[in-house]
N, C-alpha and C positions, 0 to 999 in steps of 0.2 A: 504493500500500500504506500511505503513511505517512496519506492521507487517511482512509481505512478505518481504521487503528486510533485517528485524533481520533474518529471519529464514534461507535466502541465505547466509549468513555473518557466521552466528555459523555452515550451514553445510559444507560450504568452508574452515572454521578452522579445524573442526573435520576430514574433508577426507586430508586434506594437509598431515597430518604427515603418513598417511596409503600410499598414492601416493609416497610423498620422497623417502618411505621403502623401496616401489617397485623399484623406479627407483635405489637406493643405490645395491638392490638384483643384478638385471642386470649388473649396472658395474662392483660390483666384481665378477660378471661370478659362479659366485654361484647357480647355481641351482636345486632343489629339486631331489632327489631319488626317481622315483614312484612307489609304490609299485608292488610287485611282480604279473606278468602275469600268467595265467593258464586254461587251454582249458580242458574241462569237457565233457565228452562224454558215453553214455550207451551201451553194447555190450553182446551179447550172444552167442554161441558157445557150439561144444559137442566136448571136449579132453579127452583121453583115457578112452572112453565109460560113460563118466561125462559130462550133460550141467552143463556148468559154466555162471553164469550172474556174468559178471563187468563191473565195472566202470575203464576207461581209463583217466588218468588225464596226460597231456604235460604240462608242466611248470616250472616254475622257483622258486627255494628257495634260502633267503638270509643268507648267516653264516655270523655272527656278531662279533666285534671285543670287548673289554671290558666295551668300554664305550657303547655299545650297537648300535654302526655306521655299516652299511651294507661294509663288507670287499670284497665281490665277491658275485653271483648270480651262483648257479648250476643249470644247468637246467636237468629234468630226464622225463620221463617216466615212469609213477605208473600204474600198473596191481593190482585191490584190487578185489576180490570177492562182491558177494554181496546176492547173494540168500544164506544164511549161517546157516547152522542147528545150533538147538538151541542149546545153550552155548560151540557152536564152538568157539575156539581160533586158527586161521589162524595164520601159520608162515608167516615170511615175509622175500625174500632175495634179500639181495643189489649186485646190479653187475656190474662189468664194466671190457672194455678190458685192454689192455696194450700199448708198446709206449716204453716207456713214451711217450704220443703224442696221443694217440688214442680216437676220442668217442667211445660212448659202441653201435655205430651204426652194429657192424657185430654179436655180441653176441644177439644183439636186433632183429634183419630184420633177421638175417643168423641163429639163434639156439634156444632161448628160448624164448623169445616172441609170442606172441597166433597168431600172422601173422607170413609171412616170402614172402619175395622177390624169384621171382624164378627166378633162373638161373643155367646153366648147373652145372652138377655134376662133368664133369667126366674133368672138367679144360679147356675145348672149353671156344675160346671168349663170353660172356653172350652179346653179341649186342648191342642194342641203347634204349636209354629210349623213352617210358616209357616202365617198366617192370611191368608183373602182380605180383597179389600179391593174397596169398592163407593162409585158416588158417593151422596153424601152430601143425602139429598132434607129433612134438618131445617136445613143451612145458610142461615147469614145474607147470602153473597154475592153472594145477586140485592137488597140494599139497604145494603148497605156495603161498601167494601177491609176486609180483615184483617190482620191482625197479630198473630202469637200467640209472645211472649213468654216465653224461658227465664230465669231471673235468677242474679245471678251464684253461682254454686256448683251448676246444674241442668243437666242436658243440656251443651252443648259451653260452656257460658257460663263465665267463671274469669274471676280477676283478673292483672293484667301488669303487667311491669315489678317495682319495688319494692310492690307495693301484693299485700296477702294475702287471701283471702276473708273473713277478719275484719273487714275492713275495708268490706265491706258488708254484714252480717248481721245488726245490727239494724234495727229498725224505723222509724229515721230513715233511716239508712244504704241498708238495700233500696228505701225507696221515694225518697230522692234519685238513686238509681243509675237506679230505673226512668224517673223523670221527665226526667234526663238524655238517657234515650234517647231518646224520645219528641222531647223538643226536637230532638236531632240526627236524626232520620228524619224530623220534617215539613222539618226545613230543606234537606237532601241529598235529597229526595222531592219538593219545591216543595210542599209541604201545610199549607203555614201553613193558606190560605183554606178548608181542606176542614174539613165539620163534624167533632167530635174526640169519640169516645165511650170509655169505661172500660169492660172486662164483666170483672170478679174472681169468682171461686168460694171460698168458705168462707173462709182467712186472706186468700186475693185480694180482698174486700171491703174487709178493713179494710185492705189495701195501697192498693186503690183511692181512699178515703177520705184517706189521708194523701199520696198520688201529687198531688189533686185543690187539696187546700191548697197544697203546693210547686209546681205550677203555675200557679196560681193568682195566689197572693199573691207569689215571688219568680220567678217566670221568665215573665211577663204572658202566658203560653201559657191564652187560652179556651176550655174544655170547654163541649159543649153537653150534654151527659148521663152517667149512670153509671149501669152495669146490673149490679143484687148477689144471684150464684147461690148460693145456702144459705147465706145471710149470719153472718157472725160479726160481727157491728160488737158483740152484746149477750152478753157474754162471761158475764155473769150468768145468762143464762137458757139458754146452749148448751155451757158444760163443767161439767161435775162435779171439775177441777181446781185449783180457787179453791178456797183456805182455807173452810172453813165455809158455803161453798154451797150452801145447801139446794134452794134453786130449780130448779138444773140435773136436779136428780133426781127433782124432782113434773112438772117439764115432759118428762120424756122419757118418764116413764109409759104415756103414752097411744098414744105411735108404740109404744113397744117391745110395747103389747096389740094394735095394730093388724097388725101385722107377725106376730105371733103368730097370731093369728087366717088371716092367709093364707095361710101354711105348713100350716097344720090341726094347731096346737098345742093347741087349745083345747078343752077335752074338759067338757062337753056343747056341741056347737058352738051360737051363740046360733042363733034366729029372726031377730034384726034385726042387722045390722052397726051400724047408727047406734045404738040403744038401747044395743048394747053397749060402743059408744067412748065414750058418754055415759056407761053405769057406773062406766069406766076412769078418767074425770075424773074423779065423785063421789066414788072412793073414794080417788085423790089429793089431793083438798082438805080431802077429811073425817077421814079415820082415818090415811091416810101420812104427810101434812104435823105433822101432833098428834106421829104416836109418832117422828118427826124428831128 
């Protein structure tokens, strides 16, 4: 008996100071970062006249700050190949929309991912959900992996630990965070050696653009291309938001007659589509731009 109660005595000494820890952890509200979630999935398909087998990976990657503390969580969507002939080296292209603001949920569902959401084409209300969904015959992943890209403040993507979404939200800021990523997925992916492409859409361009320098020039990571969907690199000639812009509003002219024109807004409708987008310009250059 007197054994048994040394032995309660020394393990009631031993777990005390583990217990206090505990309890110390809780009140300063400190607690742990769990590692990173991610949803693994197998999938086959035939894109342009190719069965492609891959693997679908949803989940979450952490970009890390110096001291190696998790700064934010991007979450993406990975399309990799996987039935791969031998001593194939698969590109791999990273992508996302624009916004600033934007997940890469339309470039995803809407254009190059191996699925796609269906909904009308032709600008009719797309209705209520749920929406079916079909594989995807305009995707790019019978010639490259994917990667499609939420940035922090989009979709599941936020910042952690002490760090705020302010903290990546400008334009240095978003695209060091994305390029961050990018180095940490070829390196956890073994992808250094794999060719490395950009596809940005409207502010995603010029993300791409400035992703492309900080790869570049500080983190020696080599792109082999960038692909720019309704580019904004020329902010001159694509917002009417800029102070005294006049540009933006002679240039938009001729879509907004074109678009008019296909709706059936155009009353006497012309004889010739081209003569009459030619118009559209003439009178942009000639009498809009003047009375500007």
């Amino acid at each position: 008996m007197q054994t048994k109660s040394v032995l309660i005595s020394i393990l009631s000494m031993m777990l005390s100071p583990a217990l206090h820890g505990a309890d110390e952890t809780v009140a300063d509200g400190a607690s742990p970062i769990p590692e990173p979630t991610r949803f693994i999935s197998e999938h086959s398909a035939r894109f342009n006249g190719q069965r492609i087998d891959y693997t679908a990976t949803a989940g979450e990657t952490y970009i890390r700050g110096l001291k190696g503390e998790p700064k934010a969580t991007l979450f993406t969507f990975a399309y990799t190949k996987t039935n791969l002939a031998e001593n194939e080296t698969r590109p791999v292209t990273f992508v996302w929309n624009g916004g600033p603001g934007s997940a890469s949920t339309w470039l995803h569902m809407g254009s190059y991912g191996p699925k796609r959401i269906v909904v009308p084409s032709d600008a009719l209300h797309a209705g209520l959900p749920p929406y079916p969904i079909e594989e995807a015959p305009e995707t790019i992943l019978d010639v490259t992996d994917l990667v499609f890209i939420d940035p922090v403040g989009t979709g599941f993507s936020r910042a952690l630990g002490d760090y705020e979404g302010k903290d990546f939200w400008g334009l240095d800021e978003d695209a060091q965070s994305m390029a961050d990523f990018i180095t940490t997925w070829i390196t956890e992916q073994g992808r250094w050696n794999s060719p490395k492409f950009l596809l940005g859409e409207s502010f995603g361009t010029t993300r791409a653009a400035a992703v492309a320098r900080i790869m570049e020039e500080d983190l020696s990571v080599s792109l082999n291309g960038i692909v720019f969907i309704s580019q904004a690199l020329d902010y001159q000639g694509s917002t009417p938001y800029v102070r005294d812009n006049l540009i933006s509003f002679i240039t938009y002219v001729p879509t907004m007659a074109a678009t008019a024109l296909y709706h059936g807004r155009v009353e006497p409708a012309p004889e010739s589509q081209a003569v009459f987008l030619q118009q559209a310009r003439e009178f942009t250059i000639n009498e809009y731009l003047p009375a500007l």
